[in-house]
C-alpha positions, 0 to 999 in steps of 0.5 A: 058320430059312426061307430069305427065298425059300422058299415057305411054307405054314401048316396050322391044323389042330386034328387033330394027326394029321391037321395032321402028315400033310398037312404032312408031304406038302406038305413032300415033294411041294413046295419048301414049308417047312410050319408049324403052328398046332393053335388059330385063335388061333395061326394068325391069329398066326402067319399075321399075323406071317409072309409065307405063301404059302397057307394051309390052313385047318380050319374047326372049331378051338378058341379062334378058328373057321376062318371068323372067322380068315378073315375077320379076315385079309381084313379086314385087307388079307392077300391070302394064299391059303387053303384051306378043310378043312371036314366041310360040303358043302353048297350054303349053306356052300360060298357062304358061304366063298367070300364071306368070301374062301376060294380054294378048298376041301376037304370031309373026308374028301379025298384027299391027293394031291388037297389037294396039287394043290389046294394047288399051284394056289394057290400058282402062281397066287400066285406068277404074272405078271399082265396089263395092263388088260382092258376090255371095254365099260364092265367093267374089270379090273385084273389087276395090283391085281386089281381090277374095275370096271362104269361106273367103280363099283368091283366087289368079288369073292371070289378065286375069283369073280375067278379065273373073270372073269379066265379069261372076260375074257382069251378074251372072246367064246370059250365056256369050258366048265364043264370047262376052268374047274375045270381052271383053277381046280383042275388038276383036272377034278372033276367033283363041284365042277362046281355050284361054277361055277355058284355062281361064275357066279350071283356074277359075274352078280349083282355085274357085271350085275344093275345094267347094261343090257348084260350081258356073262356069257353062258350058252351051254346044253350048252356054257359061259359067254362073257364078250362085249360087244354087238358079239360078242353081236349076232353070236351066237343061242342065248345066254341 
């Protein structure tokens, strides 16, 4: 039986040898007690019947894929960490996780001691305190029901979209470089996922700006993204 107050992960994996190994890790390397669902169907059982605080996920599973797993939890309001163990990298596959509302993800094969400080980032950022009400010209956000709004119209955001606003708008008008984003996101800085903010940006830019007369995400070349309002932006030469 877990403890109330122990950190929980659930890993659905249909690899049993592969499920056994990461969890064996994630129990020796963390404070987690480590479940395991071998079918969709017994992950989104077992991820809806119990408090988790991540959740790594293969895509490829029997009896219900990895992607509709994910996407039946977010459409039912579970806000739960997840990530994604998948054998695709590309481009279209990557956006199409972070839309359902992936966190994070790994293509096969990965190393373990990646997928572990992957796997604590998650749970930390989950586990950590927010901040108040960030406005800056007529973008708000709500760290605490993390939620954003442009002129009052509500903005819906991947997790990890949101992650990336959220870093920009607590520095707003400071250049973050593409480095200091992956640490954030990943607490490591892999240089191979850097295209990955890129995609992250492109999002942002779509949903926050495409429909507003001012735009507030600022690409800085050779340098980094800033997220500012007119005043700092007047200010400053060489923005896209």
């Amino acid at each position: 039986m877990v403890h109330s107050n122990e950190m929980r992960v659930l890993v659905v994996e249909d690899e049993k040898r592969l499920a056994e190994n990461v969890a064996r890790s994630l129990r020796e390397n963390t404070s987690c007690a480590v479940d395991v669902a071998y079918d969709g169907e017994e992950g989104l059982f077992m991820a809806e019947s119990s408090p988790y605080d991540l959740i790594v996920l293969d895509l490829m599973l029997p009896k219900l894929p990895g992607l509709d797993l994910l996407r039946r939890l977010r459409k039912n309001g579970h806000k739960i960490p997840v990530l994604i163990l998948t054998a695709k990298d590309e481009k279209d596959s990557v956006v199409t996780l972070l839309n359902a509302g992936a966190d994070d993800y790994l293509a096969k094969p990965f190393d373990l001691g990646e997928l572990l400080a992957r796997s604590k980032a998650l749970i930390r950022r989950g586990k950590g305190e927010h901040s108040p009400l960030i406005v800056i010209e007529d973008l708000e956000l709500d760290s605490v029901g993390r939620r954003v709004r442009r002129a009052g119209a509500p903005v819906v955001l991947t997790p990890m979209e949101y992650r990336v606003l959220e870093y920009l708008a607590h520095r707003p008008g400071a250049v973050v470089s593409k480095s200091e984003l992956l640490e954030h996101l990943y607490d490591y800085n892999w240089e191979k996922f850097s295209n990955v903010i890129e995609v992250y940006i492109s999002g942002l830019r779509r949903k926050i700006d495409e429909n507003s007369q001012i735009k507030l995400i600022r690409t800085f070349r050779g340098q980094g993204y800033s997220l500012q309002g007119r005043e700092i932006a007047e200010s400053r030469k060489g923005a896209k």
